[in-house]
MMTF fields as JSON, N, C-alpha, C and O atoms, coordinates in Angstrom:
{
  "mmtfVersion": "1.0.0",
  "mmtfProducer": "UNKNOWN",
  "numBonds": 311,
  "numAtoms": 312,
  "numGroups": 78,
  "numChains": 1,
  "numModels": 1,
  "chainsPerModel": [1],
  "groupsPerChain": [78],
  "chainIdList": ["A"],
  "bondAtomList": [4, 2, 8, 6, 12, 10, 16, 14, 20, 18, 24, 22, 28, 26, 32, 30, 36, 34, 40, 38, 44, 42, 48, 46, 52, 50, 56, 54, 60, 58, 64, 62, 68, 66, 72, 70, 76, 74, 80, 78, 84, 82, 88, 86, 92, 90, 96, 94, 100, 98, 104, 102, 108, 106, 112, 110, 116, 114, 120, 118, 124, 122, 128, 126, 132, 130, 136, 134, 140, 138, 144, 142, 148, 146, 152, 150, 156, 154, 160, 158, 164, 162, 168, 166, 172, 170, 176, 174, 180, 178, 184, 182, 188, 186, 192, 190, 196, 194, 200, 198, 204, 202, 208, 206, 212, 210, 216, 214, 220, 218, 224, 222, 228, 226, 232, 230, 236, 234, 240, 238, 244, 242, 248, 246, 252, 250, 256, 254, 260, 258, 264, 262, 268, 266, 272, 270, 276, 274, 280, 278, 284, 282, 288, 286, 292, 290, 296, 294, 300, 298, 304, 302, 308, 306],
  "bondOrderList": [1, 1, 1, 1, 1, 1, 1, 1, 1, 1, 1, 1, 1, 1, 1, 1, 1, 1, 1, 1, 1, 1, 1, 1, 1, 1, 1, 1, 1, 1, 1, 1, 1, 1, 1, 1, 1, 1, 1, 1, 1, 1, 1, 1, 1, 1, 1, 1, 1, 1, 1, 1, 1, 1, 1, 1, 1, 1, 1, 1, 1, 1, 1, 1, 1, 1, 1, 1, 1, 1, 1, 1, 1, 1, 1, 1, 1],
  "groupList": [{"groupName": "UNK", "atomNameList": ["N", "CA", "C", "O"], "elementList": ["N", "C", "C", "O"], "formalChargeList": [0, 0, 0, 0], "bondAtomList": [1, 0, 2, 1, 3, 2], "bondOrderList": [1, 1, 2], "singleLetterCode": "X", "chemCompType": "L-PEPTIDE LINKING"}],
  "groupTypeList": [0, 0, 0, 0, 0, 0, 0, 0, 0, 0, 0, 0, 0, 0, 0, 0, 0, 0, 0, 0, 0, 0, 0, 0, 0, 0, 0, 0, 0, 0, 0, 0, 0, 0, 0, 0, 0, 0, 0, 0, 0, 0, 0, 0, 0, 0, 0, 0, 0, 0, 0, 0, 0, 0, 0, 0, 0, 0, 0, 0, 0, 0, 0, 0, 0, 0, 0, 0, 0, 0, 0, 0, 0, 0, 0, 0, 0, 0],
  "groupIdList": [1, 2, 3, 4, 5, 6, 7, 8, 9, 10, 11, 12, 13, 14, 15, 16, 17, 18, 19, 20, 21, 22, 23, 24, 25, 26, 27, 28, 29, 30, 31, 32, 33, 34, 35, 36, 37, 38, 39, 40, 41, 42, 43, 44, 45, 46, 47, 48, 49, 50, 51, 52, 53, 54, 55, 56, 57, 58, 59, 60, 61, 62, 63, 64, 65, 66, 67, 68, 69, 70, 71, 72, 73, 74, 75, 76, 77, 78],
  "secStructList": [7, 7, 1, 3, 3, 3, 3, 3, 3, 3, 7, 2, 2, 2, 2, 2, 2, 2, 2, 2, 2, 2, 2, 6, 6, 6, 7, 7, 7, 3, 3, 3, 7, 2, 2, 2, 2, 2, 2, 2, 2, 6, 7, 7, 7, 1, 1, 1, 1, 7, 3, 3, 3, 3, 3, 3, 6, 6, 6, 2, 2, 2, 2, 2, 2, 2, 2, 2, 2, 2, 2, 2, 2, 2, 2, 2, 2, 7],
  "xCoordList": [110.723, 110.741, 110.497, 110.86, 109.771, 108.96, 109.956, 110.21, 110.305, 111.756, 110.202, 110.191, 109.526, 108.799, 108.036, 107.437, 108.0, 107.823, 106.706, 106.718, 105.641, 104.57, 105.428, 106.057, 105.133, 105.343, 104.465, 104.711, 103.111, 101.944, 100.657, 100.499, 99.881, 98.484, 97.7, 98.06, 96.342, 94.863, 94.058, 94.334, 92.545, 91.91, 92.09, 93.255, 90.837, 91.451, 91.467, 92.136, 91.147, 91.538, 92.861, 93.479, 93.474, 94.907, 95.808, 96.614, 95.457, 96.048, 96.591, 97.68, 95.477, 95.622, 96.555, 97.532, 96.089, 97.184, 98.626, 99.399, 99.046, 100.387, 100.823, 101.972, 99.734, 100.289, 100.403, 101.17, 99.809, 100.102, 101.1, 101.922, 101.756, 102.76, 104.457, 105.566, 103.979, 105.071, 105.274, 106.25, 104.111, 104.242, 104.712, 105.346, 104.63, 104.641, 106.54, 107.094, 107.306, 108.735, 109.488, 110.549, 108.749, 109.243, 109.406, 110.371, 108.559, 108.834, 107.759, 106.762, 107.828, 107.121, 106.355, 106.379, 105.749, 104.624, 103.655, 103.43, 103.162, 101.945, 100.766, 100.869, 99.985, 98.541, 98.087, 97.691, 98.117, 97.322, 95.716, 95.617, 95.137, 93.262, 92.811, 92.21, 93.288, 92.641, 91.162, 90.718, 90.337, 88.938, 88.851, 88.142, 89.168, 88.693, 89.308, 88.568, 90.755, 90.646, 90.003, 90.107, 89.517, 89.057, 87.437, 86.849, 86.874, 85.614, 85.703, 84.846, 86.899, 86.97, 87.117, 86.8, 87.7, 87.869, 86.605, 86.383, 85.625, 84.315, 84.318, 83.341, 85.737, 85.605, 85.327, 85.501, 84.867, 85.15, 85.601, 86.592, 85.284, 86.714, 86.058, 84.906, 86.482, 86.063, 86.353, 85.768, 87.063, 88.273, 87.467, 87.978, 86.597, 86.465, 87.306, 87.554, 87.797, 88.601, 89.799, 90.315, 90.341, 91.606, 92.406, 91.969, 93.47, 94.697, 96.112, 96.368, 96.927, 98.589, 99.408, 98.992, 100.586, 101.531, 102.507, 103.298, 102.942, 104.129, 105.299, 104.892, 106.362, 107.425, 108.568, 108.698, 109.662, 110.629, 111.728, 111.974, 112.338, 113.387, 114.137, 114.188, 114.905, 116.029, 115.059, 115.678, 114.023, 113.529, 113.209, 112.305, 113.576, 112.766, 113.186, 112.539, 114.275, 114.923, 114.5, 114.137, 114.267, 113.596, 112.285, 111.797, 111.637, 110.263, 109.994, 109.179, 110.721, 110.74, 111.184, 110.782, 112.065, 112.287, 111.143, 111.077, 110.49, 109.106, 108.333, 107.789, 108.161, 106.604, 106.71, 105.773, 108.158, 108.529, 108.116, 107.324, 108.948, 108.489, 106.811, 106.471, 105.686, 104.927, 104.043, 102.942, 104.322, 103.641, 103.709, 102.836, 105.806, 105.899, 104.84, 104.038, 104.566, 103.518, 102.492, 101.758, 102.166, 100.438, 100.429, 99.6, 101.522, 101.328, 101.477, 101.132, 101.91, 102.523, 100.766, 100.346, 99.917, 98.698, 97.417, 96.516, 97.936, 96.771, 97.008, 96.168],
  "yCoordList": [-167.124, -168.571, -168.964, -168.226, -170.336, -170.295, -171.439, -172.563, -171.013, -172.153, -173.239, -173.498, -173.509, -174.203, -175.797, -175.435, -176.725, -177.871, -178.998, -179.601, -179.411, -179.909, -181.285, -181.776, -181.648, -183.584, -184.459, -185.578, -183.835, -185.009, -184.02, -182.799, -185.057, -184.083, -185.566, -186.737, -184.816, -186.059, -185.342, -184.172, -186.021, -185.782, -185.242, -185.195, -184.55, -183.777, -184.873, -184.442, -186.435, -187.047, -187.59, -187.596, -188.185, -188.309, -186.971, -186.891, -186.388, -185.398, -184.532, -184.028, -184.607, -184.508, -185.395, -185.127, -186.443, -187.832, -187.26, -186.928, -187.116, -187.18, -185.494, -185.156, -184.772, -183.35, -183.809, -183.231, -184.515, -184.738, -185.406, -184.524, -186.436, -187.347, -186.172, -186.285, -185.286, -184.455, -183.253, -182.772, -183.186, -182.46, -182.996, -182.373, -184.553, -185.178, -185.327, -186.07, -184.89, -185.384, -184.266, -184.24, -182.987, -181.282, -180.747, -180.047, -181.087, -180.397, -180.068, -180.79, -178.613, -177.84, -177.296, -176.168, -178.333, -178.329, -177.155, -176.355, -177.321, -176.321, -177.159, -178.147, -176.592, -177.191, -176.216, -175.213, -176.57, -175.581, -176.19, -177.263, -175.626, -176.359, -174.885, -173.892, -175.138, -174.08, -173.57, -172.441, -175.156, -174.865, -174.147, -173.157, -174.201, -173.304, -171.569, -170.601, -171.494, -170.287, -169.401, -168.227, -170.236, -170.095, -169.562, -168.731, -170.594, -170.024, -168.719, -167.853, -168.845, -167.351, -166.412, -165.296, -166.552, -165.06, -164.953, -163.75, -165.672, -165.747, -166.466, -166.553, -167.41, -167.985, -169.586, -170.246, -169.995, -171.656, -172.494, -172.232, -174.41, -174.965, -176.156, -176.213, -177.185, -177.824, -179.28, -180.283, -179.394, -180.379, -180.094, -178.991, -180.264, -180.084, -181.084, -182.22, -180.57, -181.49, -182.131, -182.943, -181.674, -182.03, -180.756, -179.615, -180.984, -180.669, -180.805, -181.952, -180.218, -180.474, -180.15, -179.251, -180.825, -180.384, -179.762, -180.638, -178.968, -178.283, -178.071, -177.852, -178.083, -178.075, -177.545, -177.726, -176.691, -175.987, -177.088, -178.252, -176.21, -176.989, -178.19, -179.372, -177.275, -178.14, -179.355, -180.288, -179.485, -180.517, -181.286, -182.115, -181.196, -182.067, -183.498, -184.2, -183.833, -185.118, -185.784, -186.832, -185.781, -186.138, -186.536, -187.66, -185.285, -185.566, -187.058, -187.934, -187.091, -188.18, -189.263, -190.264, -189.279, -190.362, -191.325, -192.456, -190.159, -190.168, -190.797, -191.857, -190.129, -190.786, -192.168, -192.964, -192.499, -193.531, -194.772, -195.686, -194.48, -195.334, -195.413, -196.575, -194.368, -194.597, -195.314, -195.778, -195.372, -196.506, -197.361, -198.204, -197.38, -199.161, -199.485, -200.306, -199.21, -199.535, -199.651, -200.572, -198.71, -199.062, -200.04, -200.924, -200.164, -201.39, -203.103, -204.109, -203.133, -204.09, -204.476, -205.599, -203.074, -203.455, -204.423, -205.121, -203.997, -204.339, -205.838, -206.438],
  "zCoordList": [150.285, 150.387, 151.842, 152.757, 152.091, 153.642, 154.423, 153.991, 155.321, 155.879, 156.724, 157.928, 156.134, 156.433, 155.544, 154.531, 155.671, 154.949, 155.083, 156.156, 154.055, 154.557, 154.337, 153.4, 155.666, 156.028, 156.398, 156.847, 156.166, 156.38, 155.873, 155.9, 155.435, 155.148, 155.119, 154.997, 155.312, 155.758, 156.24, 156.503, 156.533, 157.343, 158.426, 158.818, 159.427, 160.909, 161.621, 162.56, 162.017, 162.499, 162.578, 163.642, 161.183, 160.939, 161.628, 162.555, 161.054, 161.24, 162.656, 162.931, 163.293, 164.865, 165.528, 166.227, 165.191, 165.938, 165.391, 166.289, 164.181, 163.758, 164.578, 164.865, 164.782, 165.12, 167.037, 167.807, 167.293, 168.823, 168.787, 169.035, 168.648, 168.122, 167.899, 168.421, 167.04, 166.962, 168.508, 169.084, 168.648, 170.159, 170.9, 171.753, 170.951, 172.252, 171.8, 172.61, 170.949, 170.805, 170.614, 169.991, 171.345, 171.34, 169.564, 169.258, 168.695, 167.599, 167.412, 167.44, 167.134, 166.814, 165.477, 164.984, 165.107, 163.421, 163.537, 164.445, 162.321, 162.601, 161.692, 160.965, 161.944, 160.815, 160.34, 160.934, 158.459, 157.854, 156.945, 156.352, 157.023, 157.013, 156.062, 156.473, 154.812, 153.706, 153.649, 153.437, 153.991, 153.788, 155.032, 154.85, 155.94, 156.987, 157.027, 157.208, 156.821, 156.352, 154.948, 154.593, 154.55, 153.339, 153.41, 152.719, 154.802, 155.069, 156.128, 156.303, 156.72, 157.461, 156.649, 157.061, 155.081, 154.572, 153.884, 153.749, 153.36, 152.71, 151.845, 151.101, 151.635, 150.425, 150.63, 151.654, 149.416, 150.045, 149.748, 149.067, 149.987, 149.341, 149.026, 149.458, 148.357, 147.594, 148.525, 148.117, 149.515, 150.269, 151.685, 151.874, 152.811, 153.827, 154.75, 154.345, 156.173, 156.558, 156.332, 157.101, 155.021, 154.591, 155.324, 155.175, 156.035, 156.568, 156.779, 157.144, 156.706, 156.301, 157.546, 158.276, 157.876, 158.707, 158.479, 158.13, 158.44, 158.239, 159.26, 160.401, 159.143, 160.243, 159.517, 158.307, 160.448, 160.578, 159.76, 160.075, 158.499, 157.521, 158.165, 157.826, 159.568, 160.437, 160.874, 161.388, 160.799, 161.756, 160.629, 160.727, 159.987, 158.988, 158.579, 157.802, 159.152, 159.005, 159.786, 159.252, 161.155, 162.709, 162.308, 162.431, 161.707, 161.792, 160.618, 160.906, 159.503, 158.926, 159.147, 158.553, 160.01, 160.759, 162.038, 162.519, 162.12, 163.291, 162.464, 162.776, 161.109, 160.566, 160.058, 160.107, 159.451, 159.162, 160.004, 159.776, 161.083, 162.055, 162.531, 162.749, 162.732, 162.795, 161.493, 161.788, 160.63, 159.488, 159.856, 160.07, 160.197, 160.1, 161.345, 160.9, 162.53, 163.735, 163.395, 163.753, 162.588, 161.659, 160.977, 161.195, 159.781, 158.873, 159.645, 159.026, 160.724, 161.752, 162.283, 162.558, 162.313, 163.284, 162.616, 163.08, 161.147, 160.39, 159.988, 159.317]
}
């Protein structure tokens, strides 16, 4: 079982922003991008550019608290 948890997925644009965003507040995510390992092993994928964040169990309350708040700033912009 993976003490690890996807808390955002999108495009590599979305996706980047929310993964800098978590850097920039010392938590440590990771990004996983199937189609691309997928074209490194020979295989391929149906989804280009779609990517997920994943982050450490304990952090996982923080980090939802982070994204939360970043909607509400998005939904505020539009």
């Amino acid at each position: 079982m993976s003490n690890y948890i996807k808390v955002f997925s999108g495009n590599f644009i979305e996706v980047q922003k929310v993964f800098s965003l978590l850097e920039n507040k010392n938590i440590c995510a990771i990004i996983k991008d199937e189609s691309e390992s997928g074209r490194l092993a020979g295989f391929g994928s149906s989804i280009q550019g779609f990517q997920e964040i994943h982050v450490h169990k304990d952090e996982h309350v923080k980090v939802s608290k982070i994204l939360q708040q970043l909607q509400k700033l998005e939904s505020a912009a539009i």
